[in-house]
C-alpha positions in Angstrom: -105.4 -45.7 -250.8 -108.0 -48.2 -250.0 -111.8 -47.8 -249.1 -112.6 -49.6 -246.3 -116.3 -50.1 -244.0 -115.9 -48.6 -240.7 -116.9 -51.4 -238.3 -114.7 -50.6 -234.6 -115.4 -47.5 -232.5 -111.8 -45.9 -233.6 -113.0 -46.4 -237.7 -116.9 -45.1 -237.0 -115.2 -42.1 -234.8 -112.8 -41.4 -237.5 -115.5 -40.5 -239.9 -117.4 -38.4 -237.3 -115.5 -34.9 -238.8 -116.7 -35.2 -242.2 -119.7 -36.8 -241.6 -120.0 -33.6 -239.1 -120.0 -31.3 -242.3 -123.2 -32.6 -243.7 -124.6 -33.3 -240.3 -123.6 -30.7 -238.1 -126.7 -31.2 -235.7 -124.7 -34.4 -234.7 -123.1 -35.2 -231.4 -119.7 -37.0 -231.3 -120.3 -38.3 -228.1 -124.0 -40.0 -229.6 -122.4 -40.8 -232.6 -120.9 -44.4 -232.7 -124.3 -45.2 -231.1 -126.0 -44.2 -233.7 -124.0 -45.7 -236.5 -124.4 -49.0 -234.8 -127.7 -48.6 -234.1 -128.5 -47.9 -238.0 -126.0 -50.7 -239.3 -128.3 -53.4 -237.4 -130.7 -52.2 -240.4 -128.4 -52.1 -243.2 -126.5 -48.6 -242.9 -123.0 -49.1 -244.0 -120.2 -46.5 -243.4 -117.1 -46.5 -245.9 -114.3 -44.4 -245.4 -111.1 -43.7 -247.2 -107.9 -44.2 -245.9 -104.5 -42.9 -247.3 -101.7 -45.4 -246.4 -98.4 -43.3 -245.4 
């Protein structure tokens, strides 16, 4: 397992389902746009990934 910062489209939509859970007024389609939009002021998003 590793924790990793999402920074490509695949990584930042890979997150979108549990970010959806806290969020759920979200869009998918919106949502890399948003996450990039909030990284160019600091917003980091981690993620965990389980190596099979």
């Amino acid at each position: 397992m590793s924790i990793q910062l999402a920074k490509s489209e695949f990584q930042i939509l890979g997150c979108f389902p549990v970010i959806f859970q806290l969020r759920p007024h979200l869009e998918q389609a919106k949502f890399v746009e948003q996450v990039r939009y909030q990284m160019k002021e600091g917003y980091q998003l981690a993620f965990l990934e389980v190596e099979k």
